[in-house]
N, C-alpha and C positions, 0 to 999 in steps of 0.2 A: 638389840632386838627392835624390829622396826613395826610399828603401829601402823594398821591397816586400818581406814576408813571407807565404809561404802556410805554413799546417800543417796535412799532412792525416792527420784524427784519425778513430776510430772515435768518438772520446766528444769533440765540440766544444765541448761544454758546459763542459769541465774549465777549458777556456783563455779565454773570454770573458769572465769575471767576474777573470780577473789580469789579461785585456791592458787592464782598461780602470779600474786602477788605478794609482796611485802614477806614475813615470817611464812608461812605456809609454803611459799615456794623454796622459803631456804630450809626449809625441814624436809619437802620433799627431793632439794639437790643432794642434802647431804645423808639422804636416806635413813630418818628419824622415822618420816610417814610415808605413807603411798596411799594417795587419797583418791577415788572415785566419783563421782556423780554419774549414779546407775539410772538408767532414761524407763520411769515404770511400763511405757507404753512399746517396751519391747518384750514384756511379756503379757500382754493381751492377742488372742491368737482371731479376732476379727479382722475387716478389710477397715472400719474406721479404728480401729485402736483405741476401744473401747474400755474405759477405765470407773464408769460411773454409771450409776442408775437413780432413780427416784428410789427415796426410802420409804418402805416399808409403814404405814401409819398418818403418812399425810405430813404435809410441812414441804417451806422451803428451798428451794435448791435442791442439789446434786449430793449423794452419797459415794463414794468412791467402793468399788467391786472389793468381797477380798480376796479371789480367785489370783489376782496379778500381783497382790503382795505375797499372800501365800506362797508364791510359785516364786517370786524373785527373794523373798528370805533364805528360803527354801535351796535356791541354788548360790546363795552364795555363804549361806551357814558354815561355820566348822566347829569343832569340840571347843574352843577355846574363844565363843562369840557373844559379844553381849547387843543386846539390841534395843535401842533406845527411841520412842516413840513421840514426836514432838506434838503436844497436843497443850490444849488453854486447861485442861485436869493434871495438868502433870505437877510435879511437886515444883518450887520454884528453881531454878536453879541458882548455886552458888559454889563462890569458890571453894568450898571441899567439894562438892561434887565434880567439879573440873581437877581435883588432883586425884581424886579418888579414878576417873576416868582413865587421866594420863599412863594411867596403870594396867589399864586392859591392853590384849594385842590385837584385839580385832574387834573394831564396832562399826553395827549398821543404822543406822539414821531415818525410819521411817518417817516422811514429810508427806502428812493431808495437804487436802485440795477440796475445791467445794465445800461442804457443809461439812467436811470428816473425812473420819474412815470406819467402816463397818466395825463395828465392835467386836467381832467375832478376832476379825484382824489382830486388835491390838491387844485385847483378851490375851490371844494363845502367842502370838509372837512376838510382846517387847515383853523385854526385862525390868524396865522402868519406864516412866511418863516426866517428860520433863517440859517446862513453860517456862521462858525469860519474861513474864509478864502479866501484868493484867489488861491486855488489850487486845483485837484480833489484827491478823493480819493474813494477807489473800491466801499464803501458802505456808507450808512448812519448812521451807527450803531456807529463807533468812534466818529461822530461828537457829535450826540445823549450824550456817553459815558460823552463826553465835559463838556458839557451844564447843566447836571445829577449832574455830579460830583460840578460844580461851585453855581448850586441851592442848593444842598443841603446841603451843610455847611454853608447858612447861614440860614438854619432854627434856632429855640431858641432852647439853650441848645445843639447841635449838639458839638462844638466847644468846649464848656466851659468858663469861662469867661464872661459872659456874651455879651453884645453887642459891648465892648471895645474888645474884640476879632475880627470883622470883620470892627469897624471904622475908622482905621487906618492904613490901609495896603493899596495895591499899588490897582488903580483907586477909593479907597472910597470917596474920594476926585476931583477925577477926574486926580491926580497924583500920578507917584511912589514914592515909599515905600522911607526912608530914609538907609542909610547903616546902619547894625546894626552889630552887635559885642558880643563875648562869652569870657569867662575862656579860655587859660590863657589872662592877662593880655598886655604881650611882645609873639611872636611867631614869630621865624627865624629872631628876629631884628627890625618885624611890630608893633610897639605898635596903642592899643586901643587907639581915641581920648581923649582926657586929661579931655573935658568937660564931657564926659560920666562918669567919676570917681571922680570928685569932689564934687557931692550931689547936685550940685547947678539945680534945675528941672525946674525955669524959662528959664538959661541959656542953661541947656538942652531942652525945647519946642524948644526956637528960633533957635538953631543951626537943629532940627530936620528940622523946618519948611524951611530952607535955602536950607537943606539936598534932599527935596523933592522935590522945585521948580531948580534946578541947573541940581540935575541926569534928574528931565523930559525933561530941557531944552537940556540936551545933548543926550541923547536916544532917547526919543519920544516926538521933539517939535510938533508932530499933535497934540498931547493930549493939548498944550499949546493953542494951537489955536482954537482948541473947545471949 
């Protein structure tokens, strides 16, 4: 079954030239996804294409209509759609929520612009609110980009490898990844850990497992405490 992504962006442009990069384009060859960047200002039915107004109360900047989301949810909804709304209130995202994702077959991507989007909008047409951060940035569409990108590698077969391809890397676990190591051997006088070369696979699990609980402990003890 293949996953259907829509994202609808003020700036389409942003996302076209990543979706059709790297993983993403090889999930859309081999028909894992079929990704969109739906352009919001084809559904505003003015001569400027009109997508925002002053809000309501005074304050800053631009509020985005929700007449053109309404309308662009609206036609591309089906019984089986979950709709995901990229905003700085959303819950943080992480990786269960990107496996929990990879599980729908059809998600749509609402991406603000200006100050927002009308509350009314996100109110009645997402199913969740999601944030890669504590920080703003101009649009919705990079975060969007995020989230796309993190779902869709772990559909099947995306990767390769099977499923040992995504169980073992950094939060599958709920921790980071272990240090890992390449050819050569010695480089500038650094040599590769000794256990990594002497075949021995029990000895290397456990030094792995040590590998992951130590770096989390030292970079990201939140993760430990979750």
């Amino acid at each position: 079954m293949s996953l259907r992504i829509d994202v609808l962006t003020v700036f389409p442009g942003m996302l076209r030239g990543f979706f059709g990069e790297s993983i993403l384009r090889r999930a859309v060859a081999m028909g894992a996804a079929e990704i969109h960047a739906v352009d919001l200002r084809d559904f505003s039915h003015d001569a400027r294409g009109t997508l925002d107004d002053k809000p309501y109360g005074g304050g800053a900047g631009m509020l985005m209509k929700p007449e053109p989301l309404f309308e662009a949810v609206e036609s591309l909804r089906r019984p089986d759609t979950h709709v995901v709304a990229m905003s700085p209130q959303g819950v943080p995202f992480r990786q269960d929520a990107a496996r929990r994702l990879a599980k729908e077959s059809h998600l749509i991507f609402l991406c603000g612009h200006y100050e927002g989007m009308d509350e009314r909008a996100v109110e009645t047409l997402a199913d969740e609110q999601l944030s890669i951060g504590d920080y703003v940035l101009t649009n919705g569409a990079l975060p969007a980009a995020v989230v796309i990108d993190s779902v869709t590698r772990l559909l099947p077969g995306v990767l390769g490898g099977g499923e040992e391809a995504t169980a073992k890397e950094s939060f599958s676990e709920g921790l980071l990844e272990q240090a890992q190591y390449t050819r050569p051997p010695v480089w500038r006088g650094q040599c590769v850990p000794e256990v990594l070369l002497n075949g021995d696979h029990a000895r290397m699990e456990r030094w792995r497992r040590h590998q992951m609980l130590d770096r989390t402990v030292r970079h990201r003890p939140d993760l430990i405490q979750q």
